[in-house]
C-alpha positions in Angstrom: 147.4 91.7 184.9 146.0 88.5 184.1 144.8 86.5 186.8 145.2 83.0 185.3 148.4 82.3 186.6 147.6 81.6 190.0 145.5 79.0 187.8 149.2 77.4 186.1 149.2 73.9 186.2 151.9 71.2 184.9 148.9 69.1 182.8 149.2 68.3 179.6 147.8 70.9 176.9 145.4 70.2 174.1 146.5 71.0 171.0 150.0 71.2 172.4 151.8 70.3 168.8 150.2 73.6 167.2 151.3 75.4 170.3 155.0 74.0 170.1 154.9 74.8 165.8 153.6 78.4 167.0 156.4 78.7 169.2 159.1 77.7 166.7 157.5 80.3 164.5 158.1 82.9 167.1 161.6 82.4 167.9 162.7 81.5 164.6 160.6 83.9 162.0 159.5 86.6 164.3 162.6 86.9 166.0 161.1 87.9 169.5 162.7 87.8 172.5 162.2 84.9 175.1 160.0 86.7 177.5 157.7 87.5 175.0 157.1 84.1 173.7 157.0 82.5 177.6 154.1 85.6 178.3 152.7 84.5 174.9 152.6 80.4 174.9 151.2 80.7 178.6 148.0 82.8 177.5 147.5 80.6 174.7 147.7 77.5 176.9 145.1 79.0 179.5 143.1 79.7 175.8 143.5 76.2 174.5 142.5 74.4 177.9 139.3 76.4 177.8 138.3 75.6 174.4 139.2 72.4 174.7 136.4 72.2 177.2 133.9 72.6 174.1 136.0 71.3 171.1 138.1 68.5 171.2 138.9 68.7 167.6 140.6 71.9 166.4 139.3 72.3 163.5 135.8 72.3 164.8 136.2 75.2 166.7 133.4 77.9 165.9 134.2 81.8 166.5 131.1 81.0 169.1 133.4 79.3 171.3 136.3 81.9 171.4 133.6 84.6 172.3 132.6 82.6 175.1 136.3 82.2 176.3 136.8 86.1 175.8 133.4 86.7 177.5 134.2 84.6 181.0 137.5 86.4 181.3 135.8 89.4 181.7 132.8 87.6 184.0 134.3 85.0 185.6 137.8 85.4 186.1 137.4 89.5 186.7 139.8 90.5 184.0 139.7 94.2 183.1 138.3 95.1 179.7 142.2 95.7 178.8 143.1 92.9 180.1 140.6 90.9 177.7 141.8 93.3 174.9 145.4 92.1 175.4 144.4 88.7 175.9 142.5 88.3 172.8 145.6 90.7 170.8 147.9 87.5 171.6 145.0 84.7 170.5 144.1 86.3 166.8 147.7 85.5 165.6 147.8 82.3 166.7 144.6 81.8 165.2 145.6 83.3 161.8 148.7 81.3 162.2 146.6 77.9 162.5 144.3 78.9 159.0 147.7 79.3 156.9 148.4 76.3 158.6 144.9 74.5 157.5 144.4 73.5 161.1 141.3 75.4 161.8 138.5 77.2 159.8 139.4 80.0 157.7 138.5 83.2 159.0 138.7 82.8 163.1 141.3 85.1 163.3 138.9 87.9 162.6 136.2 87.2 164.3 138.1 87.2 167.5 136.5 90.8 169.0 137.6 92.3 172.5 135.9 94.8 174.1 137.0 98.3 173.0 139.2 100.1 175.9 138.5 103.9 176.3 141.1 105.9 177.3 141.9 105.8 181.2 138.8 104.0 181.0 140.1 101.8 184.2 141.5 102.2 187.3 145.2 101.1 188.5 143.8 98.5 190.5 146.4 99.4 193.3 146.5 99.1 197.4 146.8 102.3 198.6 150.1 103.1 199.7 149.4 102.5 203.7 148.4 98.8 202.3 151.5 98.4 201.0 154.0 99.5 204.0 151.4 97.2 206.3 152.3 94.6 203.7 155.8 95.1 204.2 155.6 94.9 208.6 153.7 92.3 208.7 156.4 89.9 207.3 158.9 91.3 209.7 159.5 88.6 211.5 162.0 85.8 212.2 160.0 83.3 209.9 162.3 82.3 206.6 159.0 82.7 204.9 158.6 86.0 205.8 162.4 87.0 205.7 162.2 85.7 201.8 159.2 87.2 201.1 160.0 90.4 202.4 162.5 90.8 200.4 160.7 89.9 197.3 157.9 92.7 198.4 160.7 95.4 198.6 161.5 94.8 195.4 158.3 94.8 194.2 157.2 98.0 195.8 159.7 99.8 195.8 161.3 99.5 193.1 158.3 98.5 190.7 160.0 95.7 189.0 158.4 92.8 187.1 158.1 89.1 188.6 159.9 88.0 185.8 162.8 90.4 186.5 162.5 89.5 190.2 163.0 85.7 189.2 165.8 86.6 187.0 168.0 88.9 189.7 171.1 87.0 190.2 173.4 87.5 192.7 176.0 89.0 190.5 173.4 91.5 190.1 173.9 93.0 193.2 177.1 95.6 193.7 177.7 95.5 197.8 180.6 97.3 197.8 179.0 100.4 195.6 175.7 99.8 196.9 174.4 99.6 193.4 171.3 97.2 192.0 171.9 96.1 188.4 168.4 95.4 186.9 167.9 93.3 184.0 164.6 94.8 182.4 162.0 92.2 180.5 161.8 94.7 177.8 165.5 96.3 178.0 168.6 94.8 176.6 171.2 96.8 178.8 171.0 96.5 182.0 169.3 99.4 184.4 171.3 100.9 187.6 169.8 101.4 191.0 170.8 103.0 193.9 170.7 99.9 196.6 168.5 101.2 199.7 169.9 100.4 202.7 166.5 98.9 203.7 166.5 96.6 200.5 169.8 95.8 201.2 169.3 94.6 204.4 166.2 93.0 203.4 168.0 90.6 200.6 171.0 89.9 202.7 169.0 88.6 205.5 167.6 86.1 203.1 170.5 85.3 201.4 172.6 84.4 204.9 169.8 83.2 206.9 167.3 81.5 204.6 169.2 80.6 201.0 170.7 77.1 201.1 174.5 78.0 200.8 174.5 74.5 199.4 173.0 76.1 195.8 175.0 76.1 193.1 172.1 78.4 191.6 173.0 81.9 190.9 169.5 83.5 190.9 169.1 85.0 194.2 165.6 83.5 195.3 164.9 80.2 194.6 162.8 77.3 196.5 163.9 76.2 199.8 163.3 72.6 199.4 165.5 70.5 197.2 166.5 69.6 194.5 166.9 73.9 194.0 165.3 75.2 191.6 164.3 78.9 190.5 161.5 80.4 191.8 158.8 81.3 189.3 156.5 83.9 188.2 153.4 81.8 189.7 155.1 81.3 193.1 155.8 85.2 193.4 152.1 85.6 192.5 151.3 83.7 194.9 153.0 85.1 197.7 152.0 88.7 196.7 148.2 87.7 196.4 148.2 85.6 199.8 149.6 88.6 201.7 147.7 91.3 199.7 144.1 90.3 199.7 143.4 90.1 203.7 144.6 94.2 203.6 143.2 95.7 200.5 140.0 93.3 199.3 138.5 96.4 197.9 141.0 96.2 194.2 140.5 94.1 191.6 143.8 92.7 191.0 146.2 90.6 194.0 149.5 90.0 192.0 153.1 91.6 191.8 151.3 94.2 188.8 149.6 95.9 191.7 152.3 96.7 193.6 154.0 97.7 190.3 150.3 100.3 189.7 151.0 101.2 193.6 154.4 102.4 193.5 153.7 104.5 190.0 150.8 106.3 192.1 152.9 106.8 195.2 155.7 108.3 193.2 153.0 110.5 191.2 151.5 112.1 194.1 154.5 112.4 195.9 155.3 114.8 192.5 158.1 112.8 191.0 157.7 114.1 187.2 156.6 111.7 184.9 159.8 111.1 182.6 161.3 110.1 186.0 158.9 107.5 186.8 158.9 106.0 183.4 162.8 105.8 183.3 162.1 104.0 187.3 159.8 101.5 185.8 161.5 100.1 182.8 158.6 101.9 180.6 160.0 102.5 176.5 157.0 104.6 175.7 155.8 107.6 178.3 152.4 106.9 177.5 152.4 103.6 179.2 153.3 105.3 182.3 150.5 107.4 182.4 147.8 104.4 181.7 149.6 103.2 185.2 149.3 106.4 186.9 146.0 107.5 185.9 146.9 111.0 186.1 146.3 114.2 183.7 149.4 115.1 181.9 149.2 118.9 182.1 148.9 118.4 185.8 151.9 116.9 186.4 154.6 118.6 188.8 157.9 118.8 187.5 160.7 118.2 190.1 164.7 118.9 190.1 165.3 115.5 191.5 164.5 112.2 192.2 164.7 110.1 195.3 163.9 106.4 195.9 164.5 107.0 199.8 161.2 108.7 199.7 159.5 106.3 198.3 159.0 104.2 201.7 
């Protein structure tokens, strides 16, 4: 969705003891969950770096200078208008937070104005679904790149997970024996059960026996080949999904792990899996989120007795 990550650097932030102050807030009098403040901190820290371009002091920045932020997001960096909405719904509170706080100019906060998003105004951004199983061949080698990453794609596509729930998958996850797939969703607190494809399967033990140091005391299943071992992150899977994607499919807008995410939604909608099913598939709590991803007419939807993920490939 947001196309700064590929940008994530280890540098030092500006302003980075309102950020950390921000953060305590979050955890301690907001009470959100982790993955919510890590998505948060790291749009705020792409937001800080580029006004710190124009103000070095905080408390000289102008609403001027967030509307030029919010303006080359949309120009420059090809975000979507609801992408720039959603950036810009995570910057006003921060702002708001730093005028109680006396560390900016009163009334930022709501001068901060994204660009109003119509309803199924956009497209999925998606490869079609003939991208996507190229995508998948053409790391069907020997390589222990390609035997990682396809296994990382699988999951991607196939099942329509989140990088962050990718990164997360531990090996306890995984039930061999019952050929089960136990999913920890970002926005779930129990824990979601999946039938383990055969094909997936295969796909993840190969990497695990042939290309995961057995050395790891790590139990996340993919994590960086060199040592010392650490997890692999959100960035890294962006990476590999964005390498691989853009030589097949350079007419979308968007590279990262959300597109395969948008491209199994549309393959399961026009394949006429109903649309409670492919909610429940995608982690989704409201149903209406599902249909932003499908792009698809809700009175035209095909109801069916049964759903199968062996179809999905």
């Amino acid at each position: 969705m947001f196309n700064c990550i590929k940008k994530q650097t280890k540098k030092s932030i500006p302003f980075e003891k309102y950020l950390n102050q921000y953060s305590s807030y979050m955890r301690e009098e907001q009470g959100l969950c982790e993955n919510t403040i890590k998505i948060k901190i790291f749009l705020i820290k792409n937001f800080l770096l580029n006004i710190y371009k124009k103000r070095k002091v905080f408390k000289n920045i102008k609403p001027v200078d967030i509307d030029d932020v919010l303006t080359k997001k949309y120009t420059d960096d090809r975000y979507s208008r609801r992408s720039v909405q959603a950036y810009a719904s995570v910057i006003r509170p921060f702002m708001r937070y730093s005028e109680n706080k006396k560390w900016c100019k009163q009334n930022l906060a709501d001068s901060i104005k994204a660009p109003r998003v119509y309803r199924d105004a956009t497209l999925p951004y998606s490869p079609d679904w003939d991208d996507v199983k190229k995508l998948l061949r053409n790391c069907k080698t020997n390589k222990p790149t390609d035997i990682r990453d396809r296994a990382i794609l699988m999951l991607l596509s196939i099942y329509g997970i989140r990088s962050s729930e990718v990164t997360n998958l531990r090996l306890d996850d995984i039930d061999w024996k019952n050929e089960r797939l136990y999913l920890k969703r970002a926005k779930k607190s129990k824990p979601q059960i999946f039938p383990l494809l055969k094909n997936v399967g295969d796909a993840i033990l190969r990497y695990i026996k042939e290309v995961r140091p057995n050395n790891c005391s790590l139990r996340e299943i993919f994590i960086c080949r060199q040592s010392p071992y650490r997890i692999l992150k959100a960035a890294a899977i962006y990476r590999i999904v964005s390498t691989r994607l853009k030589p097949l499919s350079s007419n979308i807008k968007h590279f990262g792990p959300h597109a395969l995410r948008h491209a199994c939604a549309t393959h399961l909608i026009n394949t006429g899996v109903s649309l409670k099913e492919i909610s429940d598939h995608l982690g989704h709590q409201r149903l209406e989120t599902t249909r932003i991803y499908a792009k698809v007419d809700l009175l035209s939807l095909r109801k069916v007795a049964e759903f199968k993920l062996g179809d999905v490939l």
